[in-house]
C-alpha atoms as an extended CHARMM CRD file, in Angstrom:
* protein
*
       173  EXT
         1         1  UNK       CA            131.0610000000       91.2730000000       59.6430000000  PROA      1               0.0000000000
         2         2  UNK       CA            133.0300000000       91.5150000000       62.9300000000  PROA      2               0.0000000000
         3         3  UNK       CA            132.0100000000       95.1550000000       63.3220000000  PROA      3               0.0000000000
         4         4  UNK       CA            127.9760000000       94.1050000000       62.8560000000  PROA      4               0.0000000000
         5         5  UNK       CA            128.4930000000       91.2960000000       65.4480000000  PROA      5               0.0000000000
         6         6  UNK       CA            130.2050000000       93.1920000000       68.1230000000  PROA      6               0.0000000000
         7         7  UNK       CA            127.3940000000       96.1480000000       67.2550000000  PROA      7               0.0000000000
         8         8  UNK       CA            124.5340000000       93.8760000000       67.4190000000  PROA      8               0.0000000000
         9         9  UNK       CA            126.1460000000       92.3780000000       70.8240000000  PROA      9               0.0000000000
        10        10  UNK       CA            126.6520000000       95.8070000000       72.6240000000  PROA      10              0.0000000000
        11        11  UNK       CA            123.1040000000       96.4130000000       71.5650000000  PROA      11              0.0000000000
        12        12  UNK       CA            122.1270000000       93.6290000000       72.8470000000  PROA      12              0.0000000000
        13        13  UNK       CA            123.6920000000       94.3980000000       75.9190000000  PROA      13              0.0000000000
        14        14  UNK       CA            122.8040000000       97.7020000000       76.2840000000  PROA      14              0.0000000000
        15        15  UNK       CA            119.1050000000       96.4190000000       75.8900000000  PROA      15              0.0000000000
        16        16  UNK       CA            119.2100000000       94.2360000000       78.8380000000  PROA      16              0.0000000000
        17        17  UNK       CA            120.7890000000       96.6300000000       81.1380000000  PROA      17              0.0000000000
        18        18  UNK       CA            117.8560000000       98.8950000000       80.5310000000  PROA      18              0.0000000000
        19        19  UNK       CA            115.1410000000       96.4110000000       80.7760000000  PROA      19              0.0000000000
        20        20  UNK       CA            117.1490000000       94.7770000000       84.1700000000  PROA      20              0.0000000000
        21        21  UNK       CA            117.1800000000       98.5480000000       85.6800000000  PROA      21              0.0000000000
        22        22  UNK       CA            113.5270000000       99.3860000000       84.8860000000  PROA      22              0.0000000000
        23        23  UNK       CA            112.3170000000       96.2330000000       86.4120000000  PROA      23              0.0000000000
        24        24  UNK       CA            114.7100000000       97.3870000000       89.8990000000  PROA      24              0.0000000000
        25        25  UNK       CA            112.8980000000       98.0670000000       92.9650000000  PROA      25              0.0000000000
        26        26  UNK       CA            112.8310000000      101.6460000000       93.6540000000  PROA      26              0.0000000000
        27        27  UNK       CA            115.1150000000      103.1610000000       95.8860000000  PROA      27              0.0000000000
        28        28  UNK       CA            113.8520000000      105.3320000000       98.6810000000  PROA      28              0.0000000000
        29        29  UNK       CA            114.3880000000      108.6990000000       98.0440000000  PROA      29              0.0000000000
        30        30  UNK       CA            111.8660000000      111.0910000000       99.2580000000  PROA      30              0.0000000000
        31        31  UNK       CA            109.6880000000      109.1510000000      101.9620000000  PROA      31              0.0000000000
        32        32  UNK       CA            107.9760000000      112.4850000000      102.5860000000  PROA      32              0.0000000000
        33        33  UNK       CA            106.8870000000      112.8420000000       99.1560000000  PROA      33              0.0000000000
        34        34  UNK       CA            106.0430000000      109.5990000000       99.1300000000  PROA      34              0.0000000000
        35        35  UNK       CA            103.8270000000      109.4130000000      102.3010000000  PROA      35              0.0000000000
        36        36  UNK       CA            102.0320000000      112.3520000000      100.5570000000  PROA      36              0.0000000000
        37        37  UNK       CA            101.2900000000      110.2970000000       97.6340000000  PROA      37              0.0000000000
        38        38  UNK       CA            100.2110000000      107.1110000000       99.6660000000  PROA      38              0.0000000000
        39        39  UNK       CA             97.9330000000      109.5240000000      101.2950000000  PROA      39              0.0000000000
        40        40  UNK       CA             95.8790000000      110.5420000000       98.4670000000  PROA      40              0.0000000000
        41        41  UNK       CA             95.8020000000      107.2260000000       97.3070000000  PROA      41              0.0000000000
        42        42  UNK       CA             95.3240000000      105.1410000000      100.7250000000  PROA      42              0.0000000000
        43        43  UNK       CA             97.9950000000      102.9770000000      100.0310000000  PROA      43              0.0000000000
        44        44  UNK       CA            100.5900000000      101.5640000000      102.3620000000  PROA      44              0.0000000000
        45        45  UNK       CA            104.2790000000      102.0540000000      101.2140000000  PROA      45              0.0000000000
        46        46  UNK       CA            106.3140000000       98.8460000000      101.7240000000  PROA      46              0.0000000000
        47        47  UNK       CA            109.9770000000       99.4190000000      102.4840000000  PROA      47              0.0000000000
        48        48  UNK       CA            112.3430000000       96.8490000000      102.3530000000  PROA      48              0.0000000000
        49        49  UNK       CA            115.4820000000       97.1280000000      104.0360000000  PROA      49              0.0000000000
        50        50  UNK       CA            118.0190000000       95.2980000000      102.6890000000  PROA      50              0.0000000000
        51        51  UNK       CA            122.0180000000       94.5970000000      102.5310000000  PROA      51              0.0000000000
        52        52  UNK       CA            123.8820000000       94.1790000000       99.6890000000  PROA      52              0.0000000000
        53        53  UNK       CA            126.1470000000       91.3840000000      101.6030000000  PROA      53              0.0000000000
        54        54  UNK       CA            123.1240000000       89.2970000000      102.4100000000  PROA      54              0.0000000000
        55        55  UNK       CA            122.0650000000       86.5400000000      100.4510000000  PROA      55              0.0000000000
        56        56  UNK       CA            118.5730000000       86.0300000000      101.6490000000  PROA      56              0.0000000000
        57        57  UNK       CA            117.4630000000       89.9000000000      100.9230000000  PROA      57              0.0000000000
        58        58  UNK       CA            118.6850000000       88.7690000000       97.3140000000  PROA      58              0.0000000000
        59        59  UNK       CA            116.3600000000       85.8950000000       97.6340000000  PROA      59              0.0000000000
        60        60  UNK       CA            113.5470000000       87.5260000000       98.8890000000  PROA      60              0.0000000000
        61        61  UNK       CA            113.8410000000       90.7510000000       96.7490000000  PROA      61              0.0000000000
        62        62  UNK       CA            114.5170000000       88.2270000000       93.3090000000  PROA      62              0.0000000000
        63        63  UNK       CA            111.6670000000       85.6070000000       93.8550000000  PROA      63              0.0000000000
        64        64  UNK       CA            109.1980000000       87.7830000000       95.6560000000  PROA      64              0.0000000000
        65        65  UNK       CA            109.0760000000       91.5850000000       95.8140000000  PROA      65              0.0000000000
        66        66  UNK       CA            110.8630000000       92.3220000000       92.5670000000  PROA      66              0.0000000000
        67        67  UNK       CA            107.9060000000       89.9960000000       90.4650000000  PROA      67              0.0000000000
        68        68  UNK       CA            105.4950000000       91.5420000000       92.2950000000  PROA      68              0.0000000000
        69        69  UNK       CA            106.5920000000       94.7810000000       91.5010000000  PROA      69              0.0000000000
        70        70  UNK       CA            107.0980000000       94.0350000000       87.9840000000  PROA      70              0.0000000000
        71        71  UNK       CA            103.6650000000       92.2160000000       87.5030000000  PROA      71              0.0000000000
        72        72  UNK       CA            101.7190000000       95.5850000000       87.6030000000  PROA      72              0.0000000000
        73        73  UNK       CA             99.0400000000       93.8990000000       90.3260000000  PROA      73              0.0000000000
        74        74  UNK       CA             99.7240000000       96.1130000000       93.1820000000  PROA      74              0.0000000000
        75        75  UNK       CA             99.9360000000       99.6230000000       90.9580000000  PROA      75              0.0000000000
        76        76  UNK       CA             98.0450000000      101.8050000000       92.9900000000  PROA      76              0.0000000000
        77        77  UNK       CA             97.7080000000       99.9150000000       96.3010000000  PROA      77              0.0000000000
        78        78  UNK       CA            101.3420000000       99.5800000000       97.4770000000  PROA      78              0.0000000000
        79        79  UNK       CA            104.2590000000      101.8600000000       96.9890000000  PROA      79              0.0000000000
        80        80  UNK       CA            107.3960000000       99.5200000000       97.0140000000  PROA      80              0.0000000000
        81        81  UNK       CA            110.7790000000      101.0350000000       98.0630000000  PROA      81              0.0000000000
        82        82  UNK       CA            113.9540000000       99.7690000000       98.8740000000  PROA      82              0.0000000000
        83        83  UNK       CA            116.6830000000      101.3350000000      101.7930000000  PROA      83              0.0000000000
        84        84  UNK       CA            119.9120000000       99.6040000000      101.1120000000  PROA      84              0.0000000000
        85        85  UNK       CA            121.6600000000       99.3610000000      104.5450000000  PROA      85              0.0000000000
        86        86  UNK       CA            125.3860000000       99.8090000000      104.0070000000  PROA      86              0.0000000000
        87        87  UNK       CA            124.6950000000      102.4320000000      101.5420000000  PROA      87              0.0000000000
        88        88  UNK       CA            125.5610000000      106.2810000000      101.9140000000  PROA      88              0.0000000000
        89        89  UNK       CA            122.4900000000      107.0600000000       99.0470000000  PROA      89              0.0000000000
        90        90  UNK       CA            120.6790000000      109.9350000000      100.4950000000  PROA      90              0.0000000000
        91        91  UNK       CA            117.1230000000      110.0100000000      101.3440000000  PROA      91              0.0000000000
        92        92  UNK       CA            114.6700000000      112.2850000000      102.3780000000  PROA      92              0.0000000000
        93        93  UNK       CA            112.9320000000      110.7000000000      106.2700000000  PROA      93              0.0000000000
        94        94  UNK       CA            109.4000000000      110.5200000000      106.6740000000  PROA      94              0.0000000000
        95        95  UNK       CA            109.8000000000      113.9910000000      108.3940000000  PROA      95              0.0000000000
        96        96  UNK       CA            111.6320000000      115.1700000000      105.1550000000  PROA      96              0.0000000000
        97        97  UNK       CA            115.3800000000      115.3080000000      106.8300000000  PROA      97              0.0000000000
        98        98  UNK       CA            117.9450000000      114.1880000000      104.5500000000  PROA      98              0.0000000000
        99        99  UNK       CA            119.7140000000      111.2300000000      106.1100000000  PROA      99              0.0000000000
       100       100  UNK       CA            121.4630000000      108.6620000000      104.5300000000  PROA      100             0.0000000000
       101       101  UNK       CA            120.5050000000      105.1770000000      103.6480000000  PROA      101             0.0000000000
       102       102  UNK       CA            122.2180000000      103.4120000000      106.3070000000  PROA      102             0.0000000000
       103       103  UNK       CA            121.4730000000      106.1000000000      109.1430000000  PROA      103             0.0000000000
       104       104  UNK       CA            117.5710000000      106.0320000000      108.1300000000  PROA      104             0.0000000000
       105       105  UNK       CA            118.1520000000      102.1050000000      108.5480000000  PROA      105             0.0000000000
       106       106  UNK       CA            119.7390000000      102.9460000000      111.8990000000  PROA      106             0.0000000000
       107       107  UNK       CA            117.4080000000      105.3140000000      113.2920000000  PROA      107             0.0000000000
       108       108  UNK       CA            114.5330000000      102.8850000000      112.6730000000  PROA      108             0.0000000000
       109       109  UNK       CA            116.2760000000      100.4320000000      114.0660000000  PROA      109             0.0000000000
       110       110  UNK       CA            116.6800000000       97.8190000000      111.5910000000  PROA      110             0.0000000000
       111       111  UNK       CA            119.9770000000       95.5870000000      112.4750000000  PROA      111             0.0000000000
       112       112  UNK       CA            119.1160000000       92.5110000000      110.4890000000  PROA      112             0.0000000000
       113       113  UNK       CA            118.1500000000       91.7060000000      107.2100000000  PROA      113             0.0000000000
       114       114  UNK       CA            115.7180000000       91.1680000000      105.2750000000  PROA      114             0.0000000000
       115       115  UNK       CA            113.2160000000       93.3440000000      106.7850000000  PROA      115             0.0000000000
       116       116  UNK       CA            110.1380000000       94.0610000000      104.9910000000  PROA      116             0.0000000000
       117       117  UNK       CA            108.2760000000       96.5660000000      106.7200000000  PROA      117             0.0000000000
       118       118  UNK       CA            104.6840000000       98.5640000000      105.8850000000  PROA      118             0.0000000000
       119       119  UNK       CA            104.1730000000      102.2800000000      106.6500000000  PROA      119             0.0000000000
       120       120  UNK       CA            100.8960000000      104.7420000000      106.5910000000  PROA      120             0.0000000000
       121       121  UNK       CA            101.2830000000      107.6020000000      105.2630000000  PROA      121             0.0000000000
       122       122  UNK       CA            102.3260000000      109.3610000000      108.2960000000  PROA      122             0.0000000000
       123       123  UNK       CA            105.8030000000      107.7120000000      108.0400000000  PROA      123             0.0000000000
       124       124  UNK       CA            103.8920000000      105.1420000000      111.1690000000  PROA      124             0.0000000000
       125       125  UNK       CA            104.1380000000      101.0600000000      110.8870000000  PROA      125             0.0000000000
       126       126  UNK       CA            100.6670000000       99.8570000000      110.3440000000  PROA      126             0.0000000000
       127       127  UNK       CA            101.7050000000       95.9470000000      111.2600000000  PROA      127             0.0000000000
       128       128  UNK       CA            104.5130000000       94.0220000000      112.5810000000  PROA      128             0.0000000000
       129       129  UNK       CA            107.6100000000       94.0370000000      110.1330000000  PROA      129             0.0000000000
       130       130  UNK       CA            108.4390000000       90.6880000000      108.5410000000  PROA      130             0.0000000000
       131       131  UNK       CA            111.9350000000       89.8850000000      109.9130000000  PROA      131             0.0000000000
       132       132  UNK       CA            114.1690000000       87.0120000000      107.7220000000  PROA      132             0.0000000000
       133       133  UNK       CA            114.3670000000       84.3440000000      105.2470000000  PROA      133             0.0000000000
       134       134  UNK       CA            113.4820000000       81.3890000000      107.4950000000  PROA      134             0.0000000000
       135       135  UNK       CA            111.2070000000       79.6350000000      105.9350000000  PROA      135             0.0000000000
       136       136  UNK       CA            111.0020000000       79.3610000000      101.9670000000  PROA      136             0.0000000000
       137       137  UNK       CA            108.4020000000       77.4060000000      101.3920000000  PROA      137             0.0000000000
       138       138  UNK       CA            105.3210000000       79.3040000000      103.6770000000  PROA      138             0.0000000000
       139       139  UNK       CA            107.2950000000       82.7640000000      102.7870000000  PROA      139             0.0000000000
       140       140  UNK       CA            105.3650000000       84.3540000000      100.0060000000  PROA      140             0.0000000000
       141       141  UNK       CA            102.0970000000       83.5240000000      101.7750000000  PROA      141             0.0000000000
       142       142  UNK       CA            103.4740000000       85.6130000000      105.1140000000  PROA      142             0.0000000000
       143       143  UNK       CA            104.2080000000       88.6780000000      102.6270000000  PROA      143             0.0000000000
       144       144  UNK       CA            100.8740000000       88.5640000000      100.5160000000  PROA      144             0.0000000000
       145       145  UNK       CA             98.7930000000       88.0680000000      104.1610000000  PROA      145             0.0000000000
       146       146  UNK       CA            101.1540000000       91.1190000000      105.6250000000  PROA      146             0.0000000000
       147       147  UNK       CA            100.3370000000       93.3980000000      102.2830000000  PROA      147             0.0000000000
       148       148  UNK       CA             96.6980000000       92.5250000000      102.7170000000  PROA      148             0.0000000000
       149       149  UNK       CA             96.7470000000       93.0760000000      106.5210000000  PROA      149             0.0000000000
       150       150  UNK       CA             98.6110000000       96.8090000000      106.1220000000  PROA      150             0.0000000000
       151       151  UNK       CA             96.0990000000       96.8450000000      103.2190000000  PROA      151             0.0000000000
       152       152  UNK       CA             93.3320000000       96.4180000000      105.7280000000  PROA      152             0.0000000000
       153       153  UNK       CA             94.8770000000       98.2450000000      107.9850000000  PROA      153             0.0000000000
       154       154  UNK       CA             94.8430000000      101.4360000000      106.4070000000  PROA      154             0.0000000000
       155       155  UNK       CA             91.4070000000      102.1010000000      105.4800000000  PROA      155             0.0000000000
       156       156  UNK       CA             90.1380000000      101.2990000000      108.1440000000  PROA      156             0.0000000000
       157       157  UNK       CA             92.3120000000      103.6490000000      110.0400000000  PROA      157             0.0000000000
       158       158  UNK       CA             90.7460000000      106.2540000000      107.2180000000  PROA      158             0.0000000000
       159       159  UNK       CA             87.3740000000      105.1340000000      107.8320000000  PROA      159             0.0000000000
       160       160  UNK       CA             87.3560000000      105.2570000000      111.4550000000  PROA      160             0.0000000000
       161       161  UNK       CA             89.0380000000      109.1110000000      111.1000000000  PROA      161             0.0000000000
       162       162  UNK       CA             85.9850000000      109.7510000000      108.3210000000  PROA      162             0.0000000000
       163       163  UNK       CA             83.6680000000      108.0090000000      110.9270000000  PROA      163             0.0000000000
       164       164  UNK       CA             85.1190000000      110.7520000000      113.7910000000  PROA      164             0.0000000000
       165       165  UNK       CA             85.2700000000      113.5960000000      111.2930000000  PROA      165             0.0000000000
       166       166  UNK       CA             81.4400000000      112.7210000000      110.5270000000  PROA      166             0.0000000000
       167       167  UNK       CA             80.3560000000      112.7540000000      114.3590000000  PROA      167             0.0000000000
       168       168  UNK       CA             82.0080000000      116.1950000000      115.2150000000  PROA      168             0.0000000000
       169       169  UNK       CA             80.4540000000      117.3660000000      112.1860000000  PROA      169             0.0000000000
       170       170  UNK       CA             77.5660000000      116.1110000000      113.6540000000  PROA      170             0.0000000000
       171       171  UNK       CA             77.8740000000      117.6070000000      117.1920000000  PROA      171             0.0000000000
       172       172  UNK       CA             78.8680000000      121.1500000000      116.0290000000  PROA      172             0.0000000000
       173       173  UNK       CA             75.7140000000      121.2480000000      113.6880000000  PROA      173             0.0000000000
């Protein structure tokens, strides 16, 4: 009976751990690759930078970007990744050099944490990053009105490029 118990508890256990690392925000890895997906799709890709020592980026991933993430809602309209800034995980840069977490952070110059902060898909911020945890209450509002802005932003940065495309077209004909 022991032996069933302690079976059905590392089951149990093993269970959860898989369930709690699917439902992880995805660590950058490729940004490249990435910006060449967000392309076709005309999405923004959110990164958040984040430290494991800080307590708000635990806040703000666990109560905000991980549920979003998880809830399926922005599939196909935001990519969600994560640089973790004391970490030496490699990634690949928006202009595919290999660089580590914490020297991507470094070279974009993020200092503080949590920074959440929206790229097109030419590795180029399409609004101002949100910087901190200050204010709890009005926080989830600032990210939903920042996803919708770089949202915004993007097509119509594509439909003022098909707009150009269209007029040369036009010209040359």
């Amino acid at each position: 009976m022991r032996r069933i118990t302690a079976g059905l508890l590392l089951l149990f256990l093993a269970l959860a751990a898989a369930a709690s690392s699917a439902a992880e925000l995805p660590l950058a890895k490729n940004l490249k690759k990435d910006a060449r997906k967000a392309a076709r799709a005309q999405t923004p890709i959110l990164v958040f930078f984040a430290a494991d020592s800080c307590p708000y980026c635990h806040q703000v991933e666990d109560l905000y970007l991980t549920p979003m993430y998880k809830s399926g809602d922005y599939d196909g309209k935001l990519l969600f990744r994560v640089v973790r800034i004391e970490s030496a995980n490699f990634l690949r840069d928006f202009n595919g050099k290999r660089v580590d977490h914490e020297t991507f952070a470094e070279n974009e110059g993020v200092v503080l944490t949590p920074v959440i902060r929206f790229y097109g898909p030419e590795g180029k911020e399409l609004i101002p990053e949100l910087i901190g945890y200050s204010t709890p209450d009005f926080y989830g509002d600032y990210l939903e009105r920042a996803i919708s802005d770089s949202i915004s932003k993007l097509r119509n940065v594509a439909m003022s490029q098909d707009s150009e495309a269209f007029a040369e077209e036009a010209v040359t004909n």
